[in-house]
Each structure stands twice: as structure tokens, then as C-alpha cells.
N, CA and C atoms as an extended XYZ file, in Angstrom:
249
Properties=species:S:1:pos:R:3:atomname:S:1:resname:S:1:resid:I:1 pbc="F F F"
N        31.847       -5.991       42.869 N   UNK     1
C        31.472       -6.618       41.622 CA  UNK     1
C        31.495       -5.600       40.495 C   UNK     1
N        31.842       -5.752       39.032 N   UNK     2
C        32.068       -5.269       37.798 CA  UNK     2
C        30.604       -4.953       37.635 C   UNK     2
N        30.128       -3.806       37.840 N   UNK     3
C        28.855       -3.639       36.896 CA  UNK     3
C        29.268       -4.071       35.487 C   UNK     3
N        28.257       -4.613       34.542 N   UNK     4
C        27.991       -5.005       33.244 CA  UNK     4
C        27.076       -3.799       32.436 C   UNK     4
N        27.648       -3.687       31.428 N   UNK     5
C        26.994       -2.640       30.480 CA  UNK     5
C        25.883       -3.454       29.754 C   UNK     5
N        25.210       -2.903       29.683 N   UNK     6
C        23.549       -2.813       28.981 CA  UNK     6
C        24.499       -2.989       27.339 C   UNK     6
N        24.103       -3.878       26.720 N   UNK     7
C        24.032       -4.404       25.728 CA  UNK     7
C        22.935       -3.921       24.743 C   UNK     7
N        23.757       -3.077       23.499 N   UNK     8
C        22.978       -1.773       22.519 CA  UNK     8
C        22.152       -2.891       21.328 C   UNK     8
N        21.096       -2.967       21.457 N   UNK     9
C        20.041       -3.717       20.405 CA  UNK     9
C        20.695       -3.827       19.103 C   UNK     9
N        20.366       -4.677       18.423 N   UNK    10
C        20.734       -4.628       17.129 CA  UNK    10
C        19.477       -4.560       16.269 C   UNK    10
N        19.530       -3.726       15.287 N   UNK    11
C        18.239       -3.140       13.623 CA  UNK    11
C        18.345       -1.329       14.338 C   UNK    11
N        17.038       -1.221       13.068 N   UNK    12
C        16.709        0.068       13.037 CA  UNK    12
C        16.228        0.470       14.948 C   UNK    12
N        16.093        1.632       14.811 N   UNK    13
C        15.494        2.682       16.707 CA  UNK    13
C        14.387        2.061       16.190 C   UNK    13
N        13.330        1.890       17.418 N   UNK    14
C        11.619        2.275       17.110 CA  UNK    14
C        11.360        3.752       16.534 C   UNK    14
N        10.665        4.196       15.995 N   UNK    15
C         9.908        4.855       15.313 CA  UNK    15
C         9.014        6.008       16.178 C   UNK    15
N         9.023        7.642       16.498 N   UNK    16
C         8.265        7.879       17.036 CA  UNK    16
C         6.920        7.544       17.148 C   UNK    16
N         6.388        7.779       18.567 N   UNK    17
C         4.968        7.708       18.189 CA  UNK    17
C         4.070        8.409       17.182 C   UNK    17
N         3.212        7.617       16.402 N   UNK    18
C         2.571        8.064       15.049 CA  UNK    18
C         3.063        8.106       14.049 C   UNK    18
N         4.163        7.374       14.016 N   UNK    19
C         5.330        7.509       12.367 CA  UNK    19
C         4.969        5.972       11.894 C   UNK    19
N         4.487        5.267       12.733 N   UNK    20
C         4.737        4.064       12.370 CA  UNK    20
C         3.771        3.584       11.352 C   UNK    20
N         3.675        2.965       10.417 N   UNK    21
C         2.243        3.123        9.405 CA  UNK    21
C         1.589        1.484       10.102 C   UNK    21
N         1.581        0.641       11.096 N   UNK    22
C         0.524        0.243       11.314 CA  UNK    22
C         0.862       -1.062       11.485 C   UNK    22
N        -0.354       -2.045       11.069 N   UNK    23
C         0.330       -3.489       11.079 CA  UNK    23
C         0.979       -4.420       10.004 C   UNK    23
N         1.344       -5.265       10.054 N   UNK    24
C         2.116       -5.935        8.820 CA  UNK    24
C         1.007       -7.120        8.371 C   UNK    24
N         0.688       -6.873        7.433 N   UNK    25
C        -0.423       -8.329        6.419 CA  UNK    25
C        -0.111       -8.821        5.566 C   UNK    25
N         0.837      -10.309        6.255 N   UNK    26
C         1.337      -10.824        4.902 CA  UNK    26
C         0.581      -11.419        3.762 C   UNK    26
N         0.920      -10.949        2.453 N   UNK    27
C         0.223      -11.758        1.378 CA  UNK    27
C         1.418      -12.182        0.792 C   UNK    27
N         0.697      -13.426       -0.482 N   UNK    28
C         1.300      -14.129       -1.053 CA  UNK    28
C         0.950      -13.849       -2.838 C   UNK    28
N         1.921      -13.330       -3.299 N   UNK    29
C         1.617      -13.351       -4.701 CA  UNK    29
C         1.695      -14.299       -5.662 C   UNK    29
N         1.131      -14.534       -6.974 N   UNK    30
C         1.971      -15.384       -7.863 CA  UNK    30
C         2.916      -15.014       -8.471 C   UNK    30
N         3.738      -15.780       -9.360 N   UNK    31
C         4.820      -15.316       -9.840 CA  UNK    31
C         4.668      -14.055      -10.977 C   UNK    31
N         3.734      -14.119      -11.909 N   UNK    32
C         3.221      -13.603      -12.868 CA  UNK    32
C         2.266      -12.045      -12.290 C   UNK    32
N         1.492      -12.181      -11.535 N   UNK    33
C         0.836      -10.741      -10.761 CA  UNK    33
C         2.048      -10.222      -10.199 C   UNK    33
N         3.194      -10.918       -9.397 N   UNK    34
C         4.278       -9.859       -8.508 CA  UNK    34
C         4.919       -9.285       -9.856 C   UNK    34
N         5.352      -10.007      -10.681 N   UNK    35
C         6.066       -9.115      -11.833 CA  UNK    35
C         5.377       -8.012      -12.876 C   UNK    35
N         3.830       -8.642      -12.390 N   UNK    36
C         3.098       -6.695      -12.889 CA  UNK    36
C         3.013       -5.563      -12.216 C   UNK    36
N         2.765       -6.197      -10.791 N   UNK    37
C         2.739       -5.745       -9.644 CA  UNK    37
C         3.873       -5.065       -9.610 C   UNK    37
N         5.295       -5.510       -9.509 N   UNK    38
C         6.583       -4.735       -9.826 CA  UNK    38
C         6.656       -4.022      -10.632 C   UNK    38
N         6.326       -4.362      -11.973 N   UNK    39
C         6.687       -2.771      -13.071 CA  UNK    39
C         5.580       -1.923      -12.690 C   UNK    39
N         4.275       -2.683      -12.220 N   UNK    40
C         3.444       -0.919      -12.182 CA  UNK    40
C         4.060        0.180      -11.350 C   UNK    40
N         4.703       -0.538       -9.980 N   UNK    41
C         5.716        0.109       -9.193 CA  UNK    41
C         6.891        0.789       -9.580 C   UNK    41
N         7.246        0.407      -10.226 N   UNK    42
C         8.635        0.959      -11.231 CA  UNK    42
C         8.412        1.834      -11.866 C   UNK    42
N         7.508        2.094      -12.505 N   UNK    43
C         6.156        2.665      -13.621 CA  UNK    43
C         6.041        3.992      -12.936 C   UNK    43
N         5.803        3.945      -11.489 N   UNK    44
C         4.895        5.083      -10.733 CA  UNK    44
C         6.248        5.745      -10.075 C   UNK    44
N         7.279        5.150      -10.221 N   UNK    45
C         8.773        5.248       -9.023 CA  UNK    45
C         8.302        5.377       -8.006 C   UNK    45
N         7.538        4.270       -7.124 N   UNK    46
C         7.151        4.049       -6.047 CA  UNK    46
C         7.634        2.269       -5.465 C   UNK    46
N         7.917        2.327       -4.139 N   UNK    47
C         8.524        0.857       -3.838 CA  UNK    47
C         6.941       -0.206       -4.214 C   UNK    47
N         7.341       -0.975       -3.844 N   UNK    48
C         6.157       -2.530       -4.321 CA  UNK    48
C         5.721       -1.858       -2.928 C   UNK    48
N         5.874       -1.623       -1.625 N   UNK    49
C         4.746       -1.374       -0.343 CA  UNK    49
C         3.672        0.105       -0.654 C   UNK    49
N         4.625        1.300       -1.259 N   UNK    50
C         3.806        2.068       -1.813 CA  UNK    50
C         2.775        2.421       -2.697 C   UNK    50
N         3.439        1.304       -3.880 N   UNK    51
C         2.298        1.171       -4.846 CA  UNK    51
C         0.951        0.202       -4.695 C   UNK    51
N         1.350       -0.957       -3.489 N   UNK    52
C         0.504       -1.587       -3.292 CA  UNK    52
C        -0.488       -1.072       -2.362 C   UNK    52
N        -0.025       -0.006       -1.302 N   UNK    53
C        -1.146        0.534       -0.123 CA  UNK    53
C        -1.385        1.448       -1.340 C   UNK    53
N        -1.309        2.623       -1.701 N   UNK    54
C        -1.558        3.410       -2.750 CA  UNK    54
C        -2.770        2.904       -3.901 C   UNK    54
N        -2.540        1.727       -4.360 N   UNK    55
C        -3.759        1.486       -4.966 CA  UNK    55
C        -4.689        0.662       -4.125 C   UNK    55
N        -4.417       -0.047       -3.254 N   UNK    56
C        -5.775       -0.392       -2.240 CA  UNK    56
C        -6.506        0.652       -1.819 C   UNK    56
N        -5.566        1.677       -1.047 N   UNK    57
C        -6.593        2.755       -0.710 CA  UNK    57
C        -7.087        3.672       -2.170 C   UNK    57
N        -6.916        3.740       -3.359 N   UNK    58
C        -7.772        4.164       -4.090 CA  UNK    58
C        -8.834        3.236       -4.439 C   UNK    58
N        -8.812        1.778       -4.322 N   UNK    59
C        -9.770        0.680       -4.276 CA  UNK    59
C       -10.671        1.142       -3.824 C   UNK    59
N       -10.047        0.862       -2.638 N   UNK    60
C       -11.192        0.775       -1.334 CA  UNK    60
C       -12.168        2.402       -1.628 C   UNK    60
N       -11.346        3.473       -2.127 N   UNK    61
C       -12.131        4.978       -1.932 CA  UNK    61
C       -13.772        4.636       -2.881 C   UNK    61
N       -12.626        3.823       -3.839 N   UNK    62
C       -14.007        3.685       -5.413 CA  UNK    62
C       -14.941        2.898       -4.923 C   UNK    62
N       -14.687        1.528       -4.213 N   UNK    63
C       -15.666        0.515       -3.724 CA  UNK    63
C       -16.467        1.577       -2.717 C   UNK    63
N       -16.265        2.195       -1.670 N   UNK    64
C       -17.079        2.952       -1.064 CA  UNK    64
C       -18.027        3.955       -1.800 C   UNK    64
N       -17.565        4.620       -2.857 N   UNK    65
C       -18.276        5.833       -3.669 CA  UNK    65
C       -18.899        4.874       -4.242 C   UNK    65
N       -19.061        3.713       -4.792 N   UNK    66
C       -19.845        3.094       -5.427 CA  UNK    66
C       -21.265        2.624       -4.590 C   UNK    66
N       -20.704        1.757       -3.276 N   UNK    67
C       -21.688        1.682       -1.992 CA  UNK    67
C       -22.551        2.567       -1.646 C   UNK    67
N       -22.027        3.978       -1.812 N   UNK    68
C       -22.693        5.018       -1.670 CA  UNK    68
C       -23.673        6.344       -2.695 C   UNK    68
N       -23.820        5.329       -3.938 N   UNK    69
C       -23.707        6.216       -5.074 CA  UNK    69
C       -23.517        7.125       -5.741 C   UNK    69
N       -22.174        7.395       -5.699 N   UNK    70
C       -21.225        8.216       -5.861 CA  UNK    70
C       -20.506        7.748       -6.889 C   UNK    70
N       -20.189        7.680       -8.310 N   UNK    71
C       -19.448        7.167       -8.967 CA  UNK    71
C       -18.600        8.475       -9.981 C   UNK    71
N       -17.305        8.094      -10.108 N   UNK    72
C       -16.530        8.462      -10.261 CA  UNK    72
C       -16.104        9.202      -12.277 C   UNK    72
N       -16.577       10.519      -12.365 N   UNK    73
C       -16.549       10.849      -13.709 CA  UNK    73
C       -15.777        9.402      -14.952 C   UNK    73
N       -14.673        9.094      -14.385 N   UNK    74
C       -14.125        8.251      -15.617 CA  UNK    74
C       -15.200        6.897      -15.768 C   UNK    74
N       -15.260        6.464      -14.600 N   UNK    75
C       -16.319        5.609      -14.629 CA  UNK    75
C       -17.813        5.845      -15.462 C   UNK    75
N       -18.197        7.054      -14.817 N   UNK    76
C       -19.520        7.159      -15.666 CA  UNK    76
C       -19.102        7.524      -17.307 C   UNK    76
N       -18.168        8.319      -17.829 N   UNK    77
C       -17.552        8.319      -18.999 CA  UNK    77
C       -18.042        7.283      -19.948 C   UNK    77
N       -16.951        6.342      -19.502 N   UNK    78
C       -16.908        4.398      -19.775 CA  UNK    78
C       -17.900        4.022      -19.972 C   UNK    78
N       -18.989        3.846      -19.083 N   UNK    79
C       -20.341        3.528      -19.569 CA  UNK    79
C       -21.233        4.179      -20.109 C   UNK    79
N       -21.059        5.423      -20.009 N   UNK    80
C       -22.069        6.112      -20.968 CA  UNK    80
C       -21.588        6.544      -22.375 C   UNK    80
N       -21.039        6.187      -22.631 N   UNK    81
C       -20.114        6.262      -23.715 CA  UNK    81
C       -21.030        5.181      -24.812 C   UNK    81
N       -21.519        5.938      -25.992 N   UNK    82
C       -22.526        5.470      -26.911 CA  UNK    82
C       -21.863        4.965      -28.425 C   UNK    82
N       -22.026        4.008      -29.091 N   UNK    83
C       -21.040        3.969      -30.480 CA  UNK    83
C       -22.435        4.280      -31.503 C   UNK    83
């Protein structure tokens, strides 16, 4: 009998272990937020996945320093800021 060759996958290789950044969470934008959402990206020359993990995790850093009372010079600036 003809051995049969192993049939080569089709897309990208997997990714070493630890390269991979994690799981996929789809969201849904509106039309009007994705197109701010896009130039802020454009803005930063970062893709729409970079700029979007990029400012969550500075979110998330501020929401924690806040939890923890820790707030952030520009922040205290802003409000203490007297006319």
C-alpha cells in the first residue's frame, strides 16, 4: 500500500509557548466610538488591538490607584486646581 503524506495545515505556525497574548473577547462597537477609537489609534501609530489593550490596562492601573488611594498627580492637578 502507498503510504499517504500528512497533509501541511493551512494559516499562521502556533506561537511559542508564552508569545501568545491570551484569550480573544469579542466586543462590539458603535459606528461613531470605532471611528474615534480608530483615529486615537492612528494618532498613537498603534493597531486598533494595541491601542485598545494599551488603554484598558492604563484604565484598569488608575481604577486600582484610585481603590487604593493612590491618585495620580494629573488627576490631583485637575481638582485642585482653584480659579
Amino acid at each position: 500500500m502507498a503510504q499517504r503524506k500528512k497533509a501541511n495545515k493551512v494559516g499562521r505556525p502556533k506561537l511559542p509557548k508564552g508569545e501568545a497574548k491570551g484569550r480573544i473577547v469579542p466586543v462590539r462597537f458603535a459606528t461613531d466610538d470605532l471611528r474615534q477609537i480608530t483615529a486615537a489609534a492612528k494618532a498613537r501609530k498603534q493597531t486598533l488591538s494595541e491601542w485598545i489593550r494599551s488603554t484598558l490596562q492604563a484604565a484598569t492601573q488608575l481604577m486600582m490607584g484610585f481603590k487604593l488611594g493612590h491618585y495620580p498627580e494629573p488627576f490631583l492637578a485637575f481638582f485642585s486646581y482653584s480659579i
